[in-house]
C-alpha positions in Angstrom: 15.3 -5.8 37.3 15.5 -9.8 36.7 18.5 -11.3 38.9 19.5 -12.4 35.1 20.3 -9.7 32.8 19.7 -12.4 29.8 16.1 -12.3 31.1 15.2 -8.3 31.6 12.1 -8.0 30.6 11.2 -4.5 31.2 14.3 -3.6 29.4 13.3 -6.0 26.4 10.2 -5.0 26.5 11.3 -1.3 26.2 13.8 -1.6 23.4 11.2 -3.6 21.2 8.8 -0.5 22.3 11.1 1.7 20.7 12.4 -0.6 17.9 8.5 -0.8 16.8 8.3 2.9 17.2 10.8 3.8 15.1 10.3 0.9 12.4 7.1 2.4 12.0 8.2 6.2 11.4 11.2 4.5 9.2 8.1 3.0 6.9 5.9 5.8 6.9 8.8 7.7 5.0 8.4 5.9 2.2 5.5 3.0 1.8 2.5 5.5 1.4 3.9 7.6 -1.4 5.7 5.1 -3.2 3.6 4.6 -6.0 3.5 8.0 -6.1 6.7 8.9 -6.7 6.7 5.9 -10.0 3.9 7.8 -10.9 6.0 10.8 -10.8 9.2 9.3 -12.7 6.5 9.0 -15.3 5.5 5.2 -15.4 2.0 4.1 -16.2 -0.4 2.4 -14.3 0.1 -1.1 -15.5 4.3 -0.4 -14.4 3.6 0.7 -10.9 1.1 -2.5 -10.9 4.0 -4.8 -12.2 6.3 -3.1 -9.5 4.0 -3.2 -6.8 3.0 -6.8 -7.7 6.5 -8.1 -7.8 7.4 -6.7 -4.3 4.1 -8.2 -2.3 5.4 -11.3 -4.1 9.0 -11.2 -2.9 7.8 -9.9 0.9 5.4 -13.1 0.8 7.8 -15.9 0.3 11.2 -14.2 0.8 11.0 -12.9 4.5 9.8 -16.9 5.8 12.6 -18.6 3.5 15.1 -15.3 5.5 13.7 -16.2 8.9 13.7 -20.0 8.7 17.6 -19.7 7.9 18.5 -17.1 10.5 16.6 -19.3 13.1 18.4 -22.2 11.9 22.1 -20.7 11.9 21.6 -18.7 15.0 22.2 -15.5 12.9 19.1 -13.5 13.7 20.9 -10.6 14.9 23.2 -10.4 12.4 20.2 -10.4 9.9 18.6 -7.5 11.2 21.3 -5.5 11.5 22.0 -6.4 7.8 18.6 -5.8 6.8 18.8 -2.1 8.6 21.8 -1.5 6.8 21.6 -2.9 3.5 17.9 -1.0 3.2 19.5 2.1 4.2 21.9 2.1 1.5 19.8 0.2 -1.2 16.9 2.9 -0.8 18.6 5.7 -2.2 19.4 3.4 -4.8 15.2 5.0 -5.8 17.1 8.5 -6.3 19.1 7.9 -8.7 16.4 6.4 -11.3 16.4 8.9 -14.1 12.3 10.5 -14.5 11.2 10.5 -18.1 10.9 14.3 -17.7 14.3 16.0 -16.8 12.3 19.4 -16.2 9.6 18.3 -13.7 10.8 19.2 -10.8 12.0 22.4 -12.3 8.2 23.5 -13.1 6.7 22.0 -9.9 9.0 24.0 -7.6 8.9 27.2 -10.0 5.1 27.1 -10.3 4.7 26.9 -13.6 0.8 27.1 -14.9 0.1 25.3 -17.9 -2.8 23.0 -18.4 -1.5 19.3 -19.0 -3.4 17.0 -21.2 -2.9 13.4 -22.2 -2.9 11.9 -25.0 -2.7 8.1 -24.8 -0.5 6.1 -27.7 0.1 2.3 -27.8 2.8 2.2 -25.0 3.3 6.2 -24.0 1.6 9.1 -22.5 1.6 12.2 -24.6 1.0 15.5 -22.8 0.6 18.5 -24.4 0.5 21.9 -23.0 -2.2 24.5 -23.6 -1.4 28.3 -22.9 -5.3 30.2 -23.2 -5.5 33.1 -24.6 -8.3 35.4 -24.5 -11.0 33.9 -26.9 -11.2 35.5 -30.7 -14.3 36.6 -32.4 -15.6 34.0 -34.4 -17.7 34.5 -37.5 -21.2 33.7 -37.5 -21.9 29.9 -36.8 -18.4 28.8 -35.8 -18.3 27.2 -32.8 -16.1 28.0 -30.1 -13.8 25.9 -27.3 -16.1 24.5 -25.1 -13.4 25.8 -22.4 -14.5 29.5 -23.0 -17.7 29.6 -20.8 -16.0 32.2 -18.5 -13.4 34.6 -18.4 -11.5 33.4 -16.3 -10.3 30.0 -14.7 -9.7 29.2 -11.3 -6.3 28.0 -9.8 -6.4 25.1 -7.2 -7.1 27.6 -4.5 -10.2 28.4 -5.7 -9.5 32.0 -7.2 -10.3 33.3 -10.7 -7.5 33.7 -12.5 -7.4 36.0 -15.6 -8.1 34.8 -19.0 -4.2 35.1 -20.2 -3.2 33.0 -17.3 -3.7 29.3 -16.4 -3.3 26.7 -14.6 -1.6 23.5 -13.8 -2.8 20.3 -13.3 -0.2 17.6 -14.1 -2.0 14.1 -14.7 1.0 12.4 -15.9 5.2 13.1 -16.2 6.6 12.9 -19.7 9.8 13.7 -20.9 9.9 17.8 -21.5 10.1 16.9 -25.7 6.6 15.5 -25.9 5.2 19.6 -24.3 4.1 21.4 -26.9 2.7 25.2 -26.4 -0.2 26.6 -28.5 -0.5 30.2 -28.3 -3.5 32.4 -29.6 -5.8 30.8 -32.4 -3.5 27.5 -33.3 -5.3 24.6 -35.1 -4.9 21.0 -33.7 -5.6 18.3 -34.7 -7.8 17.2 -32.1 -11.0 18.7 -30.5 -10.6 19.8 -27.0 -13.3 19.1 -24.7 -12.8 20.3 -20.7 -13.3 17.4 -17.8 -14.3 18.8 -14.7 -15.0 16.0 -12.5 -18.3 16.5 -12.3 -18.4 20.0 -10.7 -19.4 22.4 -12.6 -16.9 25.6 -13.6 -14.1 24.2 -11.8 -11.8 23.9 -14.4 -8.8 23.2 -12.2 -10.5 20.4 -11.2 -9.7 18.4 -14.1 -7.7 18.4 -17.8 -8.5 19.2 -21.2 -8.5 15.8 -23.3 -7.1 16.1 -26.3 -9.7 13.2 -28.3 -7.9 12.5 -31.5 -4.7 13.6 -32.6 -3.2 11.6 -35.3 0.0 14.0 -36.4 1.4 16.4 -34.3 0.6 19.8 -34.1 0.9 21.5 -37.4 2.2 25.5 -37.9 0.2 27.8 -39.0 -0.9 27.2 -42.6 1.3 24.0 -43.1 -0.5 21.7 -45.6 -1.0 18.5 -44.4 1.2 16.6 -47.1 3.6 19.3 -47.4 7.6 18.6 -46.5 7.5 20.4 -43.5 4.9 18.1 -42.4 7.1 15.4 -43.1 10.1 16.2 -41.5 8.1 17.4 -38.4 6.3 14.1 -38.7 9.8 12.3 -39.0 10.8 14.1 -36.0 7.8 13.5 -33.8 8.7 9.5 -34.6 12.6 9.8 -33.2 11.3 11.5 -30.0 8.5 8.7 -29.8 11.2 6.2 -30.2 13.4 7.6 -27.5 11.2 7.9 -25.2 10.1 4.6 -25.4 13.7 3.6 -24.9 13.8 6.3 -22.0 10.5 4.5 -20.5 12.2 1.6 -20.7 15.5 2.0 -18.5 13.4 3.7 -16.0 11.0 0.8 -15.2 13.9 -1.9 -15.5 16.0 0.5 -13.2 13.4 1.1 -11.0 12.6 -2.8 -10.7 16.0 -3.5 -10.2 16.2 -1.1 -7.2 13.0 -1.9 -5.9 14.0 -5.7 -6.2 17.4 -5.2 -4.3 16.0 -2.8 -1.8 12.6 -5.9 -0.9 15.0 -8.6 -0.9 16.8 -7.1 2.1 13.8 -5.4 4.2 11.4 -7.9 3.7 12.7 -9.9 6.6 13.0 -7.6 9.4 9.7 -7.6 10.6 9.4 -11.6 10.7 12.8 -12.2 12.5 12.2 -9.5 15.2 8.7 -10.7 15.7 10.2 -14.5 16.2 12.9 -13.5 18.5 10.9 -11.4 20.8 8.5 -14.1 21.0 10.7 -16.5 21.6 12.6 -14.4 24.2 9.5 -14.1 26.1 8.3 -17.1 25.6 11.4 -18.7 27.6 10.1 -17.2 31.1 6.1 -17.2 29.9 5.7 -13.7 29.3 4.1 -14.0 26.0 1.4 -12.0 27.0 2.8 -8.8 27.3 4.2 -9.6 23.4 0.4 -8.9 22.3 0.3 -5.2 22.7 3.5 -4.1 20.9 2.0 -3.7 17.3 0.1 -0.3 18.8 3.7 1.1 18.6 4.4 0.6 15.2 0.6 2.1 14.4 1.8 4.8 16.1 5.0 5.3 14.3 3.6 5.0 11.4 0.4 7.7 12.6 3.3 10.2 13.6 6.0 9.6 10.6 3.1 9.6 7.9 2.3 13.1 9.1 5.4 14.7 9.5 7.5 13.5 6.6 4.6 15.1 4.5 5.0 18.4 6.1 9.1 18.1 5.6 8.3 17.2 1.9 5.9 20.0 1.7 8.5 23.0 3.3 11.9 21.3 2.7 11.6 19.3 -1.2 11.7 22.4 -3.1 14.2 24.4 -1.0 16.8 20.8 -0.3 15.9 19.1 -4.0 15.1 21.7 -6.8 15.4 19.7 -10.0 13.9 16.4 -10.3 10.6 14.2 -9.6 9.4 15.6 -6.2 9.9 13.2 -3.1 13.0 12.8 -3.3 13.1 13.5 0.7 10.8 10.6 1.4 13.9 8.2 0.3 16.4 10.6 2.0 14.1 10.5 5.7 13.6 6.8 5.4 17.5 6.2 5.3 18.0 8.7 8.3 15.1 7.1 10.7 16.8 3.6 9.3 19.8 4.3 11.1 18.5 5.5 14.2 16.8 1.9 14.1 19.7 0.6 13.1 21.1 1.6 16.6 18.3 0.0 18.4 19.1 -3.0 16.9 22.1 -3.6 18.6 20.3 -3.8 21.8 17.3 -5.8 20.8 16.2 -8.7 22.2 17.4 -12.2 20.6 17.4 -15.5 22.2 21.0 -17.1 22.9 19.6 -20.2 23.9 18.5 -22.5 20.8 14.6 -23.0 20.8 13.9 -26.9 20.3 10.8 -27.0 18.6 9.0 -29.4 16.2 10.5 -28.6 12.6 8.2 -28.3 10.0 5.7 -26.2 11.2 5.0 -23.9 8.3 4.4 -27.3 6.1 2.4 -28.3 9.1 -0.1 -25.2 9.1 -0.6 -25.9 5.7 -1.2 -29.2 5.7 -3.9 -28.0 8.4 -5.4 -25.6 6.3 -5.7 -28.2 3.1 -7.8 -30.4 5.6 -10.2 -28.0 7.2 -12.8 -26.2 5.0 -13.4 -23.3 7.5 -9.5 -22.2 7.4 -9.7 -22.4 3.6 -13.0 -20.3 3.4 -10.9 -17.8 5.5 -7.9 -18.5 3.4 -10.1 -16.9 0.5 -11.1 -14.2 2.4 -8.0 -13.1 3.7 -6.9 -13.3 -0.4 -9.6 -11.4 -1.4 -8.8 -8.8 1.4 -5.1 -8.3 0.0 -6.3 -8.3 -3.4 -8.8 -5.3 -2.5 -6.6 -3.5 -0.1 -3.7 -3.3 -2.3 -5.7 -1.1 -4.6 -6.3 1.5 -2.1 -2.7 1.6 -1.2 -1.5 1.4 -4.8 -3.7 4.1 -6.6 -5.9 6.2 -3.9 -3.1 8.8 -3.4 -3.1 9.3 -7.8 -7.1 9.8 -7.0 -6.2 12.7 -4.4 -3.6 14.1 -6.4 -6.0 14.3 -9.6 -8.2 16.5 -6.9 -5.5 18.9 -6.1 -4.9 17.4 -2.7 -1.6 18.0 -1.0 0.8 15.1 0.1 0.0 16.8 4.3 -3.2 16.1 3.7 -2.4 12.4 2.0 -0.4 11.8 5.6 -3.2 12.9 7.1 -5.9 10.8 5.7 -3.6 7.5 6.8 -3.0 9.0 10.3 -6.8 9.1 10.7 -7.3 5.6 9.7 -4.4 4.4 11.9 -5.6 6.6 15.0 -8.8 4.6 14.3 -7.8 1.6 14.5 -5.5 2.0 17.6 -8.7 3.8 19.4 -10.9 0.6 18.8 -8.7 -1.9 20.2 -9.9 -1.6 23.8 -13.6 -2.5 22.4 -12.0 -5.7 20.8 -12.9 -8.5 23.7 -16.4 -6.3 23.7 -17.2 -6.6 19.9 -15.5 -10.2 19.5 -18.1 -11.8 21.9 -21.4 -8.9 20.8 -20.7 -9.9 16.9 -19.1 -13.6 16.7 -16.3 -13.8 14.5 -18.1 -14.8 11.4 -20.5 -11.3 12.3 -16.7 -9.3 12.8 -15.4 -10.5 9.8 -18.8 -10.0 7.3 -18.3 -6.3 9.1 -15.2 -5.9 8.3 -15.8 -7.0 4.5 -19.1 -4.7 4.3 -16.8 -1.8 5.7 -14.2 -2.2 2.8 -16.3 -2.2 -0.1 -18.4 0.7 0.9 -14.8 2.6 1.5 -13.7 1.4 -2.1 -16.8 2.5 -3.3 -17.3 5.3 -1.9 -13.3 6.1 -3.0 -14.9 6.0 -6.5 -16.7 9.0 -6.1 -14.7 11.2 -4.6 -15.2 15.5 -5.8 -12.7 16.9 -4.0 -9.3 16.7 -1.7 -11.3 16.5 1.5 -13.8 14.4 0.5 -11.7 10.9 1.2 -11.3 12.1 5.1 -14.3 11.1 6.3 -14.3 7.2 4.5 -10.7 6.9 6.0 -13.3 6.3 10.1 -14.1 3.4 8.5 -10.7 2.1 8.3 -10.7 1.0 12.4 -12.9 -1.8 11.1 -12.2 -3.0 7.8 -8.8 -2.9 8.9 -8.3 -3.5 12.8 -11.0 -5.4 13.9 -11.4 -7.5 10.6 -8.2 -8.9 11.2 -9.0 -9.4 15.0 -11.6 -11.6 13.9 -9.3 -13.5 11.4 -6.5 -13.6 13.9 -9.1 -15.3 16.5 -10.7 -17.9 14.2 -7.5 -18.8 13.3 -6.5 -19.4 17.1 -9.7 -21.1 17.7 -9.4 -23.8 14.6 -5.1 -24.2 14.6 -3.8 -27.2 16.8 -1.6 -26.9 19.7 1.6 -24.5 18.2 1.0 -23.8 15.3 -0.7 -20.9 16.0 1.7 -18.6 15.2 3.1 -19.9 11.7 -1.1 -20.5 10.8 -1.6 -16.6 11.3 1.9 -15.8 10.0 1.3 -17.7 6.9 -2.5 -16.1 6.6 -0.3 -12.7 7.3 2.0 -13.5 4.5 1.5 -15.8 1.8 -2.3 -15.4 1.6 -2.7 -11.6 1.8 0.4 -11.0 0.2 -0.2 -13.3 -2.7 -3.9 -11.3 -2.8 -1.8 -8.2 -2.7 0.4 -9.1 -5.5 -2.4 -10.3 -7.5 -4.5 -7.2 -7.2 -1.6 -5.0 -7.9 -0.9 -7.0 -11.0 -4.8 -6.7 -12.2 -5.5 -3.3 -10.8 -2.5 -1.6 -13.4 -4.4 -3.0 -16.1 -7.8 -2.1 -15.0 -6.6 1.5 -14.4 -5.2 2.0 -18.0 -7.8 0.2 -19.7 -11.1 2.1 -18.2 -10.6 4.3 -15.2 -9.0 4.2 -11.4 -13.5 5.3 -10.8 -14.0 1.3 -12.2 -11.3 -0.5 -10.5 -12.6 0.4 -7.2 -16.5 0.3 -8.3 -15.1 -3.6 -9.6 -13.4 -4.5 -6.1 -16.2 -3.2 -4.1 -18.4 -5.7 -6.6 -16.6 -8.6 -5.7 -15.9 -8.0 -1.9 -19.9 -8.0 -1.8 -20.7 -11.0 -3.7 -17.5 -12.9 -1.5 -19.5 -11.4 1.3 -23.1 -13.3 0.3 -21.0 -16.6 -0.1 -19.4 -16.3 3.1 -22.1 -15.7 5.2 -24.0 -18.4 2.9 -21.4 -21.2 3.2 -20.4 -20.9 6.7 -23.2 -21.8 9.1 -23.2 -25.0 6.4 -19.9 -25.9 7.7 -19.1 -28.7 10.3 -17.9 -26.8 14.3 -16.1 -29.0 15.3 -13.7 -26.8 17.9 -9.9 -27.8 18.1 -8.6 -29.0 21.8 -7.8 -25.9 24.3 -5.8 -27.6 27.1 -5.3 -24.5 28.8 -9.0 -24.4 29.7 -8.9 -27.9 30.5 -5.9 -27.7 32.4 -7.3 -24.7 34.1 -11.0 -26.7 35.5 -11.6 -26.2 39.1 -11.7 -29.3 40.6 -15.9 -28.5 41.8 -17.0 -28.9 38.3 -15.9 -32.6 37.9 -16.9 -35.4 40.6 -13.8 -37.5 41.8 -15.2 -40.9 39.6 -14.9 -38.1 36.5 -11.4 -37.1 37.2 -9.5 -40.3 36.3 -11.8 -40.8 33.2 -10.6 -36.6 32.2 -7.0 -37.4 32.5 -7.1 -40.1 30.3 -9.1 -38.3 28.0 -6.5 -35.7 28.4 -3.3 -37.9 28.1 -5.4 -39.4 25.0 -5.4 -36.4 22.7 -1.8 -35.2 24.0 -0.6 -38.6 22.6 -1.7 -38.3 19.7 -0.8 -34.5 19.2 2.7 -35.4 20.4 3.2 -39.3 18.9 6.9 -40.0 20.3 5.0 -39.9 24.3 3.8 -43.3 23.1 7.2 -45.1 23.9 
């Protein structure tokens, strides 16, 4: 233990262990299944996009605008403890947005088996609910349901289920007033056509798409210009009315809560990053700072994994009526005030830290001069822009292929555990590759994941793309992370990589959740990802095009200079490297001139 207690380090170094640890479990609660639980209050593609969009977009300028006046005012602590508690609070603020359908979670938890189609209208989802019956003779030439090739259907499970019976597959959440049952031989006024997802008899694999339906379903003999038409006409336009209105509140309520709830976390992870760094930094043990993000990973692995199986025994049984994951909101406030507790005890500098201000507008002033850094600014953009689809809509891809939320958790644990089981083979691959090779890798790695994502036949299948994620995640940003060090000045290491951390792939982020909405509503989730993986490859060709075409020039390193033995430089060269030396550190630092 240090003769100082101001300066423990094993003891600081253990509480920002465990305040990773736990931040990471305290985000896995929630940030995976976020989108789908909007999907689940019932909002659209394009709404989640807009949601999603707008909170990349606060956590990219808001958390450096947060830290820069906490570091000012000395109020760092204070800050996180705010943030810890505000987001506990402001989080269940999410529970209390009303779901456009009030009887969802009393059909998901009951089991009820109806096959859900979708019937898309400017602004709304209608769903309509089909009960088979067993199929009626037809007379001679009348075509039957294409659905009717067998028997029977098969529930998720993969068991045939009797013809009377079927099954549920819920591709989108409307309010209960837009369900409509059909029972026996009812005409609509659509044609039905099965989608199976290209497997073959595997009805529960997919929904039955209503094509065109242009009045709403008609009773039995009920002429099409006849009052009761009308009036059930008249009806079907108040309902359509409310629940526009409905749709409405719930995506200004949720933005409002979503808002509140980013304005208050987004700064956590900045300020605790800062004052750990500059707590170790006071007595040069900045190198032991390096290692602590493998703690978060594995908070995240673990709470990923286990909130799913809560959600998956406990939602149902704790939370009967309403959208399911609930829990998630419920976990992610209890976890936030366990780290709210290790707060107390984290480790903020007392001292003030005198530093050059103006670093952030001096890291970008850096970039605007140096081609290389922009290329990579571009890159990193492009990155967000692609990765924010994955996170945004692959888990509406599983769930369309009846995969389970445990199995969701699992599928992100894999990718983490990846990623944390590479790092030792970073110096290894860093000096094998180069980091223009690392960084082409790490692009190639992505776009065959998102296209590969765009094929996916079953719950399973997305496990084994997930391997990939050690390098188009970890080790791509290794390489960024290390060209950045390499071609950033003296420091501004740190705000170079935190603004290439923050504005550039969370401006990429907002941007592709923005685009990605309308893609997904406009042609299919299938095209989105087929689209990003287009563009990652043709970034790819002009990256590894424009970049040997670029002047190397390599910033100053005075720790290797400072660190030349004395045998590799004759005593006439030593005076001429010191001046050399004192040369470029007066004009890095221009007030030594006096």
């Amino acid at each position: 233990m240090s003769a100082n207690p101001q300066w423990d380090i094993s003891r600081a170094l253990g509480v920002a262990r465990l305040f990773h640890l736990v931040c990471g479990v305290r985000d896995a609660c929630v940030t995976p299944f976020l989108t789908l639980y909007l999907r689940q209050l019932g909002l659209a593609a394009p709404w989640v996009g807009i949601l999603m969009g707008t909170k990349h977009l606060i956590a990219a300028f808001w958390a450096p605008f947060c830290a820069f006046l906490a570091k000012s005012y000395q109020k760092r602590r204070l800050l996180l403890i705010g943030s810890l508690l505000g987001s506990v609070g402001v989080s269940l603020l999410m529970v209390l947005v009303p779901p456009l359908d009030r009887d969802l979670g009393y059909r998901s938890c009951n089991g009820s088996r109806s096959v859900t189609t979708t019937v898309q209208t400017p602004g709304v989802v209608l769903t309509v609910n089909f009960t088979l019956a067993p199929e009626p003779n037809h007379p001679a030439g009348a075509p039957s349901l294409p659905a009717k090739r067998s028997t029977g259907i098969r529930d998720a499970s993969g068991f045939r289920k009797g013809p009377g019976e079927s099954v549920q597959e819920p591709f989108s959440y409307l309010p209960s007033y837009f369900v409509s049952s059909v029972e026996g031989a009812r005409t609509t006024s659509g044609v039905v056509h099965p989608i199976t997802s290209g497997v073959k008899d595997a009805p529960w694999e997919g929904a039955f798409k209503v094509v065109s339906t242009t009045l709403p379903l008609l009773a039995e003999g009920t002429a099409l210009g006849s009052p009761a038409n009308l009036s059930a006409t008249k009806g079907n336009t108040g309902a359509l009315d409310l629940s526009l209105e409905e749709l409405r509140w719930t995506f200004i309520l949720s933005l409002g809560a979503m808002v509140f709830w980013e304005l208050l976390t987004a700064p956590l992870e900045q300020v605790a990053d800062d004052s750990l760094y500059e707590y170790l930094d006071f007595v040069d043990a900045t190198d032991r700072y390096r290692n602590l993000w493998i703690w978060r990973l594995l908070g995240m692995s673990v709470g990923v994994c286990g909130i799913a199986a809560l959600v998956e025994q406990l939602d149902c049984f704790l939370v009967p009526s309403g959208p399911r994951g609930v829990l998630h909101f419920y976990g992610y406030s209890l976890v936030g005030t366990l780290a709210l507790l290790v707060s107390i005890a984290f480790p903020v500098p007392t001292c003030r830290w005198r530093e050059p201000s103006y670093k952030t507008v001096k890291a970008l002033s850096l970039v605007g001069g140096d081609p290389r850094l922009i290329l990579l600014a571009f890159t990193v953009f492009l990155i967000g822009a692609a990765t924010s689809t994955i996170q945004n809509f692959l888990f509406w891809h599983m769930k369309d292929h009846g995969s389970s939320e445990l199995v969701m958790g699992f599928a992100v644990s894999l990718g983490l555990l990846g990623e944390m089981l590479l790092h030792p083979l970073k110096t290894m691959l860093l000096r094998k590759l180069s980091r223009v090779g690392m960084v082409g890798l790490g692009l190639g790695c992505l776009s065959g994941q998102l296209l590969y994502y765009s094929f996916l036949w079953s719950w399973w299948s997305v496990l084994p793309a997930q391997i990939l994620s050690a390098v188009s995640s970890g080790a791509l940003w290794w390489a960024v992370v290390a060209s950045i060090e390499d071609l950033a000045t003296p420091r501004t290491e740190r705000p170079l990589s935190a603004m290439f951390r923050n504005q550039f792939y969370g401006g990429g982020a907002s941007l592709g959740s923005f685009v990605g909405g309308l893609v997904v509503k406009h042609f299919s989730l299938a095209v989105l990802y087929q689209a990003s993986c287009v563009v990652l490859l043709l970034w790819l060709v002009l990256f590894l095009s424009i970049q040997p075409r670029l002047p190397q020039q390599r910033k100053i390193n005075y720790s290797n200079l400072l660190a030349m033995e004395a045998s590799d430089t004759s005593d006439s060269e030593q005076g001429t490297e010191r001046d050399w030396l004192v040369k470029a550190m007066r004009e890095e630092h221009s007030d030594w001139k006096a």
